[in-house]
C-alpha positions as CSV (number, residue, x, y, z in Angstrom):
1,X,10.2,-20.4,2.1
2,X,8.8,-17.2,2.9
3,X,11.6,-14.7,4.2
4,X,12.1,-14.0,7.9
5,X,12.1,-10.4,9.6
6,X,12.8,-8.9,12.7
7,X,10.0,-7.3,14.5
8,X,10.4,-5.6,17.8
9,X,7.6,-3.4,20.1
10,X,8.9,-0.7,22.1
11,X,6.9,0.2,25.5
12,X,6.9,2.4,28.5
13,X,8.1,-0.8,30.6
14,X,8.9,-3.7,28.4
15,X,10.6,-4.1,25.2
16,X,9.6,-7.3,23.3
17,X,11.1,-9.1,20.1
18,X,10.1,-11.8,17.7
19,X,11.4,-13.3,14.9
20,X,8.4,-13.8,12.3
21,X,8.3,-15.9,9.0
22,X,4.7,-15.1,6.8
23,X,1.9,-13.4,8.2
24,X,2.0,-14.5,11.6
25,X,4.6,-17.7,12.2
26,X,6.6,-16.8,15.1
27,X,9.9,-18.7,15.5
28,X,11.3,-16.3,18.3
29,X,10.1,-14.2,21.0
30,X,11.8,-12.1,23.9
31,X,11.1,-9.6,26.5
32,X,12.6,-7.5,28.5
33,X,12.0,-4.6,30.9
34,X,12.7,-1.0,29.3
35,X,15.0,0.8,30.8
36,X,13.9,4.1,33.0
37,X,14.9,7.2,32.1
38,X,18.0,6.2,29.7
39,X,18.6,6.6,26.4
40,X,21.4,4.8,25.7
41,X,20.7,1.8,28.1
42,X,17.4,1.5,25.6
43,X,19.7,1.3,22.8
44,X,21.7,-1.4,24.1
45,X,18.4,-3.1,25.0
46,X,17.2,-3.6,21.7
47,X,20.6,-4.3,20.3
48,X,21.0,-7.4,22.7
49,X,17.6,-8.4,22.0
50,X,18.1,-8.5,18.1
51,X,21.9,-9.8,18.6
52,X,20.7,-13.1,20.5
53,X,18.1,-13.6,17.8
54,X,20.1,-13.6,15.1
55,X,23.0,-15.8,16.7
56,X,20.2,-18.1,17.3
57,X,18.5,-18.1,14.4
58,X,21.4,-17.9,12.6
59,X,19.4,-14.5,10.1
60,X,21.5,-12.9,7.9
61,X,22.7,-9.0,8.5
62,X,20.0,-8.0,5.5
63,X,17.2,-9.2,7.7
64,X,15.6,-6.4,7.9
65,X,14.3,-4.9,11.2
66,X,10.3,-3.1,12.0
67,X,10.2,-1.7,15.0
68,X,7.0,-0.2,16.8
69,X,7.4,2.4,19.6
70,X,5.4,5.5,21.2
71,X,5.4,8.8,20.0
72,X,6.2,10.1,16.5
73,X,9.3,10.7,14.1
74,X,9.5,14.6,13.2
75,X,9.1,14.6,9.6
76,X,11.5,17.6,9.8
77,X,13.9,16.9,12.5
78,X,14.0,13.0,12.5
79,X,14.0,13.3,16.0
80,X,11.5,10.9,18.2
81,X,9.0,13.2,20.2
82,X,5.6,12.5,22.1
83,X,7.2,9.6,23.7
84,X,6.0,8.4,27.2
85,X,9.5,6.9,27.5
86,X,10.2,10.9,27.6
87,X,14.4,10.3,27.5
88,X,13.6,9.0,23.8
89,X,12.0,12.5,22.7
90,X,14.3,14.9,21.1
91,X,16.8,12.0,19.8
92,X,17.3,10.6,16.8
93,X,16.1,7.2,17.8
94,X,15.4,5.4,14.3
95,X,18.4,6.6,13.4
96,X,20.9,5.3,16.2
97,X,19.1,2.2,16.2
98,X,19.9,1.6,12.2
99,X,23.1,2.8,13.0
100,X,24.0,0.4,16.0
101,X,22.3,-2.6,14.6
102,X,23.9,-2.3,11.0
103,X,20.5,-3.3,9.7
104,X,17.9,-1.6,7.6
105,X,15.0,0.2,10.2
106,X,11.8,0.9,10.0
107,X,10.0,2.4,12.2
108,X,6.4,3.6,13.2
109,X,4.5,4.8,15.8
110,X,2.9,1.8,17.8
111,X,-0.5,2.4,17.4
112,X,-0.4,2.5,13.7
113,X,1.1,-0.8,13.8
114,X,-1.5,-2.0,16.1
115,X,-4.2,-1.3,13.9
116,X,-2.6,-1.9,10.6
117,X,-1.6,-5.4,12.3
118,X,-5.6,-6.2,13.4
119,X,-6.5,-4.8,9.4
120,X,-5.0,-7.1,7.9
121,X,-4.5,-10.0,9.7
122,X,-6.4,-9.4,12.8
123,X,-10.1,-8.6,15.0
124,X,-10.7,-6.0,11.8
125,X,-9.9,-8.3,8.8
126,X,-11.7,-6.7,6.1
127,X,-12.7,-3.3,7.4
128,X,-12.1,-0.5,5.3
129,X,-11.9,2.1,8.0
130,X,-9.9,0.8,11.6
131,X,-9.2,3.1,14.6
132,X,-6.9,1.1,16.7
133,X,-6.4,2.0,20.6
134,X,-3.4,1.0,23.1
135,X,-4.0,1.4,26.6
136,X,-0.7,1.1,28.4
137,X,1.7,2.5,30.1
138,X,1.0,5.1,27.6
139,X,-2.2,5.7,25.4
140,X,-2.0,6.0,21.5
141,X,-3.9,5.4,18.6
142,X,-4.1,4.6,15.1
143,X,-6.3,5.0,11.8
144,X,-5.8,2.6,9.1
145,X,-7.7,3.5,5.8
146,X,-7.8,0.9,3.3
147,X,-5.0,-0.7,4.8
148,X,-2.7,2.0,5.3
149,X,-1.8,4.0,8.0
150,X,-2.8,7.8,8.3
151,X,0.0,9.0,9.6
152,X,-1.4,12.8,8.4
153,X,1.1,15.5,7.1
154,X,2.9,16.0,10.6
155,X,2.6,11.9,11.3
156,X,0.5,12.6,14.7
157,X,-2.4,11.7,12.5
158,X,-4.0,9.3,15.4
159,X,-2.3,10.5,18.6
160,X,-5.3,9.5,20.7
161,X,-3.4,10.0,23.7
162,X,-3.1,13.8,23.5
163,X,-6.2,14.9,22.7
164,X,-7.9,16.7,25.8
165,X,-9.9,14.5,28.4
166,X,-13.2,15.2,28.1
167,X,-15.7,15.5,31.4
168,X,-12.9,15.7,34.1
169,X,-14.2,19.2,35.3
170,X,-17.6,17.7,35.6
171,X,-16.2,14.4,37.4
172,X,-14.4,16.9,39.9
173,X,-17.7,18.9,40.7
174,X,-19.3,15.5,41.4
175,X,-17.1,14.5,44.4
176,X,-17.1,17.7,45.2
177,X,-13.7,18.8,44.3
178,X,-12.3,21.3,42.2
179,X,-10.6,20.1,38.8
180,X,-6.9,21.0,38.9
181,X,-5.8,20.9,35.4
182,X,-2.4,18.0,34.8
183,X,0.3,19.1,33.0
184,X,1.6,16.3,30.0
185,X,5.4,15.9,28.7
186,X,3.7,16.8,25.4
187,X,3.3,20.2,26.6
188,X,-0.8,20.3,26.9
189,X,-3.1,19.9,29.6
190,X,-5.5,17.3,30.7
191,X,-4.6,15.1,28.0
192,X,-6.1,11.4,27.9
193,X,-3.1,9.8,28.5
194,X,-2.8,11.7,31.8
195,X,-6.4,10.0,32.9
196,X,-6.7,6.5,31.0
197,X,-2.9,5.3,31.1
198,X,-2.3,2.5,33.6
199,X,0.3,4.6,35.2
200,X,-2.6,7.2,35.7
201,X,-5.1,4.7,36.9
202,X,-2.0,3.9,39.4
203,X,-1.0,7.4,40.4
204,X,-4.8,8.2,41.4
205,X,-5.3,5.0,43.3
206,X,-2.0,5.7,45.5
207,X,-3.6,9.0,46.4
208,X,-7.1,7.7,47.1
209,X,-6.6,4.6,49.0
210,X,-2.7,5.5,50.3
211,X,-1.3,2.3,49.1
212,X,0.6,1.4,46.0
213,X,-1.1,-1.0,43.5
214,X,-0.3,-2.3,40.1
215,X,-3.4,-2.0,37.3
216,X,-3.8,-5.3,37.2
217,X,-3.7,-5.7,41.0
218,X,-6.2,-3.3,41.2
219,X,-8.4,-4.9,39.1
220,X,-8.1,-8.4,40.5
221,X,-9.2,-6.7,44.1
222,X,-12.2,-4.9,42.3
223,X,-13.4,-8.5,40.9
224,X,-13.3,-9.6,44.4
225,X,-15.1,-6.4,45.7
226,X,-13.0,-4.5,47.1
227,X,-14.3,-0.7,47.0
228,X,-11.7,1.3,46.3
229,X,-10.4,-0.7,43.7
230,X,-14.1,-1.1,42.0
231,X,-14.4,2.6,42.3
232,X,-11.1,3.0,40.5
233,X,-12.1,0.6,37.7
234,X,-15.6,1.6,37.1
235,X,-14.1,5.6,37.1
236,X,-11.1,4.3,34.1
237,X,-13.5,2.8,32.0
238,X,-16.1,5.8,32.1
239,X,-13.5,7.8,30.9
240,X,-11.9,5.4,28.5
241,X,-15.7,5.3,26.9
242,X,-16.1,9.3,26.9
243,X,-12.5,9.4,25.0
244,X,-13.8,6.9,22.8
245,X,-17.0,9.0,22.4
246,X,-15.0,11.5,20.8
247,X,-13.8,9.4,18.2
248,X,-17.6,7.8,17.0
């Protein structure tokens, strides 16, 4: 019987678990909402998450746990960093995790196990070369070379999200506006994540039409015709193919 492990995926708004026997048998799953803005709530949230599995599932304390989340470990510091879930950067979140679960951690930035998952056993079965995207809360991505994440020497090797947003000036001029540059957590400017993210697609929707709506709200109104909501699609995924652009 093959062995079971403990795989959990770590987002800007939910935190998800799963038991998983083989390649792709899943015998548990769980989600819950991330917690805003608190470290140590987090903590607990993926400690209760892992404790109810294994009561239920009755797994051993050498199961061991993977765990996908945004941003990057410091090579030097340890310390998460580049995080949308910004109260994780600066903390040693592998690290408290491993020590508050009692159980062997590993973890890797969620892109990379996004598109080592589709290499192997997913959409990109076969390819050689894979450059994986994830358009969240957040936005990140992933190169998998011969089935093995690039990470790079400072493991930001596929931090889609933070490269600079190309054509903003030029979309400003055309509604006759002048570009006023956005500040990211990161410490850049005008990086994609601060364009493409849902929370982005949100934020500029809010301002446009003065009412608050979720992504997918908005994009269930722009399938029905609604203006402003087709306008804020159709702008998202012109600059979700300039970004991706960039990478061909």
């Amino acid at each position: 019987m093959s062995a079971i492990r403990i795989g959990l995926d770590i987002g800007g708004t939910k935190i998800e678990a799963a038991a998983v026997r083989g390649e792709s048998e899943v015998l548990w799953r769980e989600r819950v909402a991330t917690p805003q803005g608190d470290y140590d709530a987090s903590v607990r949230a993926v400690v209760d998450l892992v404790a109810r599995m294994a009561k239920e599932l009755t797994l051993p304390s050498e199961t061991p746990v993977g765990i996908g989340a945004p941003g990057s470990i410091s090579p030097i510091s340890g310390m998460q960093r580049n995080s949308n879930s910004v109260c994780l950067n600066g903390r040693p979140f592998a690290a408290d995790l491993e020590r508050a679960l009692v159980r062997r951690v590993r973890m890797a930035n969620d892109a990379n196990c996004f598109a080592l998952a589709e290499s192997i056993a997913g959409a990109a079965r076969g390819a050689s070369v894979v450059f994986g995207v994830i358009l969240g809360t957040g936005v990140g991505g992933g190169v998998v070379i011969d089935r093995v994440a690039r990470e790079g020497r400072n493991a930001v090797g596929g931090e889609f999200g933070h490269g600079q947003q190309q054509g903003i000036a030029e979309e400003a001029l055309r509604d006759g506006r002048v570009h006023q540059p956005r500040a990211c957590y990161c410490g850049l400017v005008d990086c994609r994540e601060q364009y493409i993210a849902a929370a982005a697609v949100e934020r500029e929707f809010l301002a446009r039409a003065s009412h608050a709506l979720s992504l997918r709200e908005i994009e269930i109104r722009a399938s029905t015709g609604d203006d402003e909501a087709r306008d804020a699609i159709e702008r998202w995924a012109q600059r979700v193919a300039i970004s991706l652009a960039d990478v061909v």
